[in-house]
N, C-alpha and C positions, 0 to 999 in steps of 0.2 A: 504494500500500500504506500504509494507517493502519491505528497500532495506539498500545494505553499500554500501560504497565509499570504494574502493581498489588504492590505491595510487600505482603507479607502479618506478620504474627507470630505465629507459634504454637511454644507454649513457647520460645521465645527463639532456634528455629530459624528463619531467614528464607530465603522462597521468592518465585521469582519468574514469573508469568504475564502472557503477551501477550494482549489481547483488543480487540477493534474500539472504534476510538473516533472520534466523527463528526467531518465533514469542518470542518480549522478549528482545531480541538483540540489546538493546541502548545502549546510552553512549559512544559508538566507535567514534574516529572519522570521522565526514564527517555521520554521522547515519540519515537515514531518517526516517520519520514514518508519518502515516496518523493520523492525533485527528478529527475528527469532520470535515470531507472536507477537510482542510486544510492541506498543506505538511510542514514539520517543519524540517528545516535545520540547522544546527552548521557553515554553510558555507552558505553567504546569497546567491551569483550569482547562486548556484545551484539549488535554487526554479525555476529560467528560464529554466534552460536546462533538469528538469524534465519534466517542462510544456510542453514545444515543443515535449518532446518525446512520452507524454500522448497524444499530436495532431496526432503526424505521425500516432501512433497505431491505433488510431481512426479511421484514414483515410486509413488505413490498413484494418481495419475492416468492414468499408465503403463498401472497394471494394470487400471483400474477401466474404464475409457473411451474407449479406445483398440483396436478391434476388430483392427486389423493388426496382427496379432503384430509383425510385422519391422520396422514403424514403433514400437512401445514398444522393443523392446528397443535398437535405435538409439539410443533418446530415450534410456534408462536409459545405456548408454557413453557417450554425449554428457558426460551431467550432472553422470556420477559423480565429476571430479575437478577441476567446476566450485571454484574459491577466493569468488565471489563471486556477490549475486543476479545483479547484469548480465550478466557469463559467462554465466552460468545460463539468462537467457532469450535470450540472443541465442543459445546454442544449439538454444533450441526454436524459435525461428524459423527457423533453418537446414534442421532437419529435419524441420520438421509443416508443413502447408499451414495458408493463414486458414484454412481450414474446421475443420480438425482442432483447430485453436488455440480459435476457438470453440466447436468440442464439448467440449471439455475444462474448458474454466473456466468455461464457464456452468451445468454439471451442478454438484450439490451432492455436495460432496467430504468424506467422512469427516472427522474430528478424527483428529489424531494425537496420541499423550500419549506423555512423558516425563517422568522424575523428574530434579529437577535443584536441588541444594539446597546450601546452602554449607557445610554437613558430613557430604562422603560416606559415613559412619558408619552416619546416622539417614536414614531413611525420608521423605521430605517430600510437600508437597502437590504434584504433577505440574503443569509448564508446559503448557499448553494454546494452540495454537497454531488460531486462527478463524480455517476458509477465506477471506481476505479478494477472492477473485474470483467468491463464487459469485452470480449474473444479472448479472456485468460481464465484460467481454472484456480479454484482455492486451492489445491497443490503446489499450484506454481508459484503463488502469492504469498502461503504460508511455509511452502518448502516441505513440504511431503512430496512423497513419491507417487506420482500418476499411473502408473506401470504396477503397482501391487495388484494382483490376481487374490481376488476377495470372496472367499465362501463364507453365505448368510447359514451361522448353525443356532437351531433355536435356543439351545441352553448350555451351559458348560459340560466339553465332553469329560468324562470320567477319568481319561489320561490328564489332564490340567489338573485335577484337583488336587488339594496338599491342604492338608492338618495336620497339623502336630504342636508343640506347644506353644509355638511361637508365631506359623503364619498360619490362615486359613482362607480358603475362597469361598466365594459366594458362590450360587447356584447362574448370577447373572454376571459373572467373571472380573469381582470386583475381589482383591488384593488385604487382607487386615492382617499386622503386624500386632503381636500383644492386646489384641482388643478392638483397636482403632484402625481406620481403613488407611491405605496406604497410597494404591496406586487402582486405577480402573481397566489394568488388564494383567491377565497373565502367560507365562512363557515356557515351551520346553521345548528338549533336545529330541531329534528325532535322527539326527544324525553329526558323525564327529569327522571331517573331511579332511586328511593329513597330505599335506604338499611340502617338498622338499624343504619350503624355508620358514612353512608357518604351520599353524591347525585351525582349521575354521569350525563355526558350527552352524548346521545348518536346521533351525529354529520355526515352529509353529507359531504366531503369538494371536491369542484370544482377545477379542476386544468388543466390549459392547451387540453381542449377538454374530460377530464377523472375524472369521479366522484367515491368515493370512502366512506364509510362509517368507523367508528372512536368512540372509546367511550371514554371520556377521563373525569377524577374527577374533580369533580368540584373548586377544590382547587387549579389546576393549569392550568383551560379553560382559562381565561384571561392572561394566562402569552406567551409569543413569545415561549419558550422553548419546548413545546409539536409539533408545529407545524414544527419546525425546524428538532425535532427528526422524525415526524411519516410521514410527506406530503414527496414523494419520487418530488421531484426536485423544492421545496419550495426554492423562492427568495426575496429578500428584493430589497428595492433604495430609499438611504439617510442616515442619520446619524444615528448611531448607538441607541443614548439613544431616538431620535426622534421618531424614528420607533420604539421602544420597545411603547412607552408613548401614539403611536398613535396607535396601535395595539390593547394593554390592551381596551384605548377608544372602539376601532370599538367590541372586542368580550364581553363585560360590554353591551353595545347596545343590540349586539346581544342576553342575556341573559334577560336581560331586557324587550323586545320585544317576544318572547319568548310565546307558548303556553304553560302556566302553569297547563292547565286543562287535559292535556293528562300526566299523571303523571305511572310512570310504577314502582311499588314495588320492590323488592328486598328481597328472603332470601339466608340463605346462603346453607340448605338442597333441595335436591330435593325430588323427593318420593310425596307420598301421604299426603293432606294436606287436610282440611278441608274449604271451602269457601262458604260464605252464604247459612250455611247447607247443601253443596255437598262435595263429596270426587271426589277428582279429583288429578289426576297424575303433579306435575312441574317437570320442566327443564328449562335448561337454554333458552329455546325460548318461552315459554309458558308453559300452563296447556293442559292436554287432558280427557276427551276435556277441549276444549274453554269455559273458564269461563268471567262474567262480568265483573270483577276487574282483569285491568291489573296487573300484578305480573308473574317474573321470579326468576328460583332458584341462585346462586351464582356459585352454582360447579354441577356435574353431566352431561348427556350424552344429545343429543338434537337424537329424531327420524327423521335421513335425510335418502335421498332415497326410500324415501315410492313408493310402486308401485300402481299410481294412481287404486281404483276400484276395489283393492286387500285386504284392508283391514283387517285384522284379519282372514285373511284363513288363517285354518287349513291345509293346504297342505302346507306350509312353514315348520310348525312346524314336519309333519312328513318328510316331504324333509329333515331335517337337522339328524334326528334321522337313517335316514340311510347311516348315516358316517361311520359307524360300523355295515356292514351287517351281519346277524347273530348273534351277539354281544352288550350286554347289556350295554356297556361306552356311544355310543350317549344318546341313548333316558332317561339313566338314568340324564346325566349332561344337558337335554333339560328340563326334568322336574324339577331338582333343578335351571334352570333360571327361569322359572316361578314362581314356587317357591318365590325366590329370588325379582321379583318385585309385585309378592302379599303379602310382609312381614307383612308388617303391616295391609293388614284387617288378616291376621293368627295369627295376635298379639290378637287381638279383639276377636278373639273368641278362644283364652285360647290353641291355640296348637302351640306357637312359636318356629318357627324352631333355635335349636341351634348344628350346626355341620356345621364342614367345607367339602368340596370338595376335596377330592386330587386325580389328576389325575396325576398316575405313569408308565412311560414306557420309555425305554431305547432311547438314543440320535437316531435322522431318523424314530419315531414310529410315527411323528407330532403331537402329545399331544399338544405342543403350537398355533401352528396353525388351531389345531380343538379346540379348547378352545378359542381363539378368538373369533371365527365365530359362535361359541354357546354361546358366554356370553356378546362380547361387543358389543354395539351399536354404535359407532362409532371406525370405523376399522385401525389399526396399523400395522405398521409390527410387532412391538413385545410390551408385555404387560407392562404398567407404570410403575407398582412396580414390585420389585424382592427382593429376600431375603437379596441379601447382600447390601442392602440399611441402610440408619440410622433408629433406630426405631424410631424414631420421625415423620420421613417423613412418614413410612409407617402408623403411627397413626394419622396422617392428613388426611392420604388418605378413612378413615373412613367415612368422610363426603360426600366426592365426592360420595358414592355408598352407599345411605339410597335406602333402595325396589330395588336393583339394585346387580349386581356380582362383585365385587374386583376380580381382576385374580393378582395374582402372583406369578412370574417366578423367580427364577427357583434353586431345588433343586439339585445341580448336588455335585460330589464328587470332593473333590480339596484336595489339599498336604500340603497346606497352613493352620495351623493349627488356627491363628486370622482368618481368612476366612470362615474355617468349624464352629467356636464357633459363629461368627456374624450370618449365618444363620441356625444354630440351636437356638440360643436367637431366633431370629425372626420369625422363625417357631415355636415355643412356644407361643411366642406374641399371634400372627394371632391366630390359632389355640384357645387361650381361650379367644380370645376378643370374635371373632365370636362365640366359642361353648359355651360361656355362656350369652351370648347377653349384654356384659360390655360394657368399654372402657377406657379413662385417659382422665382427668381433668388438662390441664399444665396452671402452673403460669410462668408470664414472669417479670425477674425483671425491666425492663427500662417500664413497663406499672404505669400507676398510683395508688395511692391506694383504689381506687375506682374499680379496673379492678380485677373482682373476676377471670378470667381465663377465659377458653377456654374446653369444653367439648368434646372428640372426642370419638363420641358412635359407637357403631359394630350393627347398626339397618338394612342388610341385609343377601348377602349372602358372600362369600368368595371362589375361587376357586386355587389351589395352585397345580402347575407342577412342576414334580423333579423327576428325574433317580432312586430314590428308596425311600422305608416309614424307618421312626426311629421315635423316641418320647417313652416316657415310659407310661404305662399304660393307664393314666388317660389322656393324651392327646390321644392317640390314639382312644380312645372312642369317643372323642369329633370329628374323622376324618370319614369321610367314603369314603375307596379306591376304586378308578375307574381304573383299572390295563386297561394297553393299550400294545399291545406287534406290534413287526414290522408289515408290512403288513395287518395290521387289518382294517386300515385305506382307506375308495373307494376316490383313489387320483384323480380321472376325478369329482366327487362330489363335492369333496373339490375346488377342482380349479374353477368350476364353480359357486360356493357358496363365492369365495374370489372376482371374476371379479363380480359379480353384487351385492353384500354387501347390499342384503335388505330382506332377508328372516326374521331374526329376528327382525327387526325395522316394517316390514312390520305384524306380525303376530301380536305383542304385541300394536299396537296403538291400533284394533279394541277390542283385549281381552280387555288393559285397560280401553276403553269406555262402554266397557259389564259389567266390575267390577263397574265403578263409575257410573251406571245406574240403578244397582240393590245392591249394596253394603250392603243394610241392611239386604236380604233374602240370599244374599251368605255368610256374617259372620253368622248367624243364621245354614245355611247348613254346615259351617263348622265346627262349635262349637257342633252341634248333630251328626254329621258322624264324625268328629275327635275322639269322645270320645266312641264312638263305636268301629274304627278302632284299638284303643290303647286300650283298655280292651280285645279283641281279641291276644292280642302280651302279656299278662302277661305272666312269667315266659317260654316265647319259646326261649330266646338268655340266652350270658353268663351275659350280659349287657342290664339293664332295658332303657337306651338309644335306644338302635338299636330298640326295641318297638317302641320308640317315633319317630322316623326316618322311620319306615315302614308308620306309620299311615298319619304323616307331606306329604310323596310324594305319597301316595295311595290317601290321600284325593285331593289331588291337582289334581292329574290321573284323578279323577272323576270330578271334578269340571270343567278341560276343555275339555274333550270329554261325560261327562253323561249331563251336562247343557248346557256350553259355546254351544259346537258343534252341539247338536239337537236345543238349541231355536233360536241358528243364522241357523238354517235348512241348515247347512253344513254339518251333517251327519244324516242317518238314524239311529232309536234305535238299529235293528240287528248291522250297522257299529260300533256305538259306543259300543255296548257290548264287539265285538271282540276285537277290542283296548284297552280295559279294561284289556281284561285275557291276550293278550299280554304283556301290559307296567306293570298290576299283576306281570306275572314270571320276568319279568326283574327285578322289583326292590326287587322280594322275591330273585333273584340269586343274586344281590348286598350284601344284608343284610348279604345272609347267609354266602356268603364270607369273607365279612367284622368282622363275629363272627368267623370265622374259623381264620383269621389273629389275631384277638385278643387271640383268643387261645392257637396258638404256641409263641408270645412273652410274654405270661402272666407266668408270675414266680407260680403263686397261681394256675394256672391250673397243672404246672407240680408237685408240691407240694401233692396236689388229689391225682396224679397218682402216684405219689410214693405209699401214704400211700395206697391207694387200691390192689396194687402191692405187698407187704411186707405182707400186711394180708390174703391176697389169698395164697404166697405160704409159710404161717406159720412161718416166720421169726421172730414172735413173736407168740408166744402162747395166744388164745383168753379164758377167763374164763368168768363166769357171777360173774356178778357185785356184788351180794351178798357171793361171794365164798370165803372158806380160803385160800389164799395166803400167800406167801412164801415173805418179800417185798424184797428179792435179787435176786430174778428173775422176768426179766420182760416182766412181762404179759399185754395182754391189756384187761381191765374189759369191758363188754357190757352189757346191758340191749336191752330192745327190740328198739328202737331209738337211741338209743346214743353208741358210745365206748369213753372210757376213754383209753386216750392216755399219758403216760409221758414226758415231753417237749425235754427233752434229747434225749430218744427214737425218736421223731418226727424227729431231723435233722438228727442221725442216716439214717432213711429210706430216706433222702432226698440225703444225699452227697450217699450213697449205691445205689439208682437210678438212680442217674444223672451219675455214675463213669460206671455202666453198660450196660449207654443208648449212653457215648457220650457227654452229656451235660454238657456243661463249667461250672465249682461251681462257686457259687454265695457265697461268705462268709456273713453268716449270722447268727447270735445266735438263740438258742433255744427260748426263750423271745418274739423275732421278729418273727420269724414263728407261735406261739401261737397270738401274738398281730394279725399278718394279718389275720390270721384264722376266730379271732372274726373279725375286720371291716370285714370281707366278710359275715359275717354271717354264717359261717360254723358250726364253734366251740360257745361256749356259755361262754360269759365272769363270774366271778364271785367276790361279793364285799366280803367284810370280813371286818365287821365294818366298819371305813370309807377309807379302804384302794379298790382298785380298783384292782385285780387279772385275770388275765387271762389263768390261773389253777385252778382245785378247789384241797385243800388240803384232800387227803384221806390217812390215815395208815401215813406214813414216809414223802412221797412223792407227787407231787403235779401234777396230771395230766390235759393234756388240754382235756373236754368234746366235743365231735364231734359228730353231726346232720348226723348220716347215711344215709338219703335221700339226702341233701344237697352235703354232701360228695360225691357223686355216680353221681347226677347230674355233679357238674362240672368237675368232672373226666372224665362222657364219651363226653362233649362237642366236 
């Protein structure tokens, strides 16, 4: 609750009115502000005449918004002899559900006016008192939690209950210490959650008819402060340090008493994990399946919405693939989730997917919102990370998504030039955490010197949306683009795929129970068809990557429809064949795209075409290698493999092709065009004692040796 105090004069009568003042705005005089429940004033009398106004509205609200009669008027006896605002709302909490709390203070609530003037005599300007909750929730205003899942139970259950000499509860879950009442809810353990660095508990707490569930560390269970913050209309009665002292006592009991045999693990990855010699899937609610040691992950996605019966059907998964009818972006970015949460038995068998995702298409294409619904498991309007976040944050976020997708949004164009550089750094990041399966290691100074850091590894997949591709070379390799253009998109699909939100949670619980069932014959299957598939891809791209990347989602192709789908007798072997040579062409038409865009931004392909260009139409005179020349003219020597080329001569034909094709020069020395030739393996470097050359020196002159096969190849890529 903000508000100022407007001091008015008119004829020398002074008035005073309350009106919203933005967030921030102390110090003034007459400044109110809400801390913790409580209204804090620089002027004491006007704690009173806030209070009664917080009553009228109330009472306002009573009548105005509140269809149950017998829940207003409740509310109205409640209120009416409330002394302060806190009373006040911790009343309405007692008696209105979240629901009804929200319908109330987000509706826009009349003014209510009074006159109120420092000589009740004369007639003044009327205090006006601005709804200060209307499109806010009393959560927000009072700092409760909006997010608590609230079950209405008619009377205290029998597990809360506690007598003995000293505390006892009521029937309507009220709290009495030696006698006299304490506090108006009560607490227990239902669960003790042990993580390597802490122990948490994870807590029912009764309140007012409405039970609610609470995890709170174990470091601050015994202290009054948690309850204060997290129980929405949590009260006290008595003296301050008394009720702290008695409090501490009753949750020390509590903990004390306590079923210590029901003990729930803690890590901090989710993903695949190994327990009493099974692989099994965590998350933060469990394992999948169901293993005998309780244990949950820290971070990561929880499988909700399952369609009971439905299990790991495969009709979810091709349901989602025809987002893009005709069009190879679904099915392709439905096989790299899967993908994505088989990471690590792929790791096992020696073919570890290292490439990122990026799907690109112009603002209205929905690239974001079909990337959701193909990658996350619990569904957002829009995806956690984005580029122009800190790198730090986005290299935490590392962990959240072991065998799992990272989606981050969003690559767009901006004017802002700190702006453009932040997400380009961080599209670089992403890009080689995930394409090389790394990550970073941070030290923190305020940890102790015992406290080696913090490891944030790239152990799945990574999916990244953005209005257009950039990166140089070597990152680009690392990407594979899924181009989306307007209309591509079946938007009655989509819609229906967003209103029931369990295609993909629903497909992947059964695949994952398939994986951790058989886990030892399907690393086995994929380590013998991975390496088959990638022997197959030698020397067909411009890049020995895109190989690894055909074989990585071919094998996966097969693994859920040539085994998953025929041994769960979901599909026939004819059905599954055709599926095969389907999601086949789609992921060869990905690849071959994805080699076609590296093509046109690769400097070293147009480099090719130059010089294949300039020798075809005799711009240099070809002789053999063993011939007399002239060394002031230049010629290019050949043998039957190789031409010998002069370094000079080489950027010659490079700025000469690019100046008659169009193509922006790139300045760049003769030396560097020879050096990249060798790392490409085109050209053949040469040593000269212990000097390292990349010319050989013949006659005067030092030319660079070129692999005519080699040459040709990436030319006509």
């Amino acid at each position: 609750m903000y508000g100022r105090m407007i001091s008015r004069q008119n004829n020398h009568k002074k008035t005073v009115a309350i009106a919203p003042i933005k967030s921030g705005e102390y110090g003034k005089m007459g400044g109110i502000k809400m801390n913790q429940g409580k209204i804090m004033c620089n002027v004491t009398d006007m704690c009173t005449k806030v209070d009664n106004k917080l009553k009228e509205m109330c009472a306002i609200v009573t009548d105005k918004t509140i269809a149950n009669a017998e829940v207003g008027n409740i509310l109205k006896e409640q209120t009416t002899n409330c002394t302060n605002a806190r009373e006040m709302v911790t009343k309405v909490g007692n008696v209105m559900s979240n629901a009804q709390v929200h319908q109330c203070f987000t509706e826009q609530i009349p003014r209510s006016k009074t006159t109120e003037t420092t000589n009740p005599r004369q007639q003044a300007e009327p205090v006006i008192l601005q709804p200060r909750f209307v499109n806010r929730t009393i959560e927000s205003v009072y700092g409760m939690n909006p997010y608590i899942n609230i079950m209405n139970v008619e009377s205290l259950p029998a597990e809360f209950q506690y007598n003995d000499e000293e505390f006892q509860t009521t029937q309507d879950g009220k709290l009495f210490y030696k006698g006299k009442e304490l506090m108006n809810c009560v607490v227990r353990i239902i669960q003790i959650i042990s993580a390597k660095t802490h122990v948490e508990y994870r807590c029912e707490v009764y309140i007012s008819g409405r039970m609610f569930e609470e995890t709170v560390s174990s470091s601050i269970f015994t202290s009054i402060n948690w309850l204060q913050k997290k129980v929405p209309g949590f009260a006290t009665k008595g003296e301050k340090n008394a009720v702290s002292q008695a409090i501490y006592k009753y949750l020390n009991n509590i903990v004390a008493q306590c079923d210590h045999n029901y003990i729930l693990e803690k890590e901090k990855k989710p993903g695949w994990i190994s327990v009493n010699d099974k692989l099994v899937y965590l998350t933060p609610c469990g394992t999948i399946p169901v293993s005998e040691k309780q244990i949950v992950s820290e971070y990561g996605q929880c499988f909700r919405n399952i369609e009971s019966g439905q299990e790991g059907n495969i009709h979810f998964l091709l349901k989602m693939a025809e987002l893009t009818p005709g069009n190879w972006t679904a099915p392709v970015i439905c096989l790299y989730t899967v993908m994505s949460f088989s990471y690590s038995l792929l790791k096992m068998a020696d073919i570890l997917p290292k490439f990122v995702l990026f799907v690109n298409g112009p603002r209205g294409s929905y690239k974001t919102s079909m990337s959701l619904i193909l990658t996350q498991l619990e569904r957002t309007e829009s995806p956690k990370y984005n580029l122009k976040a800190r790198a730090a944050g986005l290299e935490t976020g590392y962990k959240e998504y072991k065998d799992a997708v990272m989606l981050v949004d969003d690559l767009a164009p901006t004017e802002e030039l700190r702006e453009r550089n932040i997400m380009q750094s961080n599209l670089e990041l992403v890009v080689r955490a995930f394409g090389d399966g790394t990550g970073v290691k941070r030290n923190y100074d305020f940890q102790n010197e015992n406290f080696e850091g913090e490891q944030y590894e790239a152990e799945g997949g990574a999916v990244i949306t953005g209005e257009y591709t950039t990166g140089c070379e070597s990152s680009l390799a690392r990407c594979l683009f899924v181009p989306l253009k307007r209309n591509e998109v079946n938007v009655e699909l989509l819609t229906e795929l967003q209103e029931k939100k369990t295609a993909l949670s629903t497909f992947l619980v059964g695949y994952i129970n398939y994986l951790s069932q058989q886990y030892r014959e399907i690393i086995l299957f994929l380590k013998t068809r991975g390496k088959e598939l990638r022997s197959q891809c030698n020397g067909l791209f411009s890049n020995p990557r895109y190989g690894e990347y055909y074989a990585q989602l071919m094998v996966v192709a097969e693994l859920v429809f040539k085994k998953y789908a025929i041994e769960t007798n979901q599909l026939s072997f004819e059905q599954a064949e055709q599926l095969l040579i389907k999601f086949n062409t789609y992921i060869q038409d990905a690849i071959y795209y994805n080699n076609r865009v590296l093509i046109e931004k690769s400097p070293i392909v147009t480099l090719c075409q130059a010089i294949i260009t300039k020798i075809t139409e005799n711009r240099f005179p070809v002789v053999p290698r063993n011939a007399q020349i002239d060394d002031a003219r230049h010629y290019i020597l050949e043998d039957a493999e190789r031409w010998y080329i002069r370094q000079g001569d080489i950027l010659t034909m490079k700025n000469e092709y690019e100046a008659e094709n169009g193509i922006k020069r790139i300045e760049v020395t003769a030396t560097r065009l020879a050096k990249d030739l060798c790392d490409k393996e085109i050209a053949m470097p040469c040593d000269e004692g212990k000097t390292h050359r990349y010319a050989k020196k013949i006659g005067k002159h030092r030319y660079v040796v070129i692999d005519k096969m080699k040459l040709n190849q990436v030319a006509n890529l």
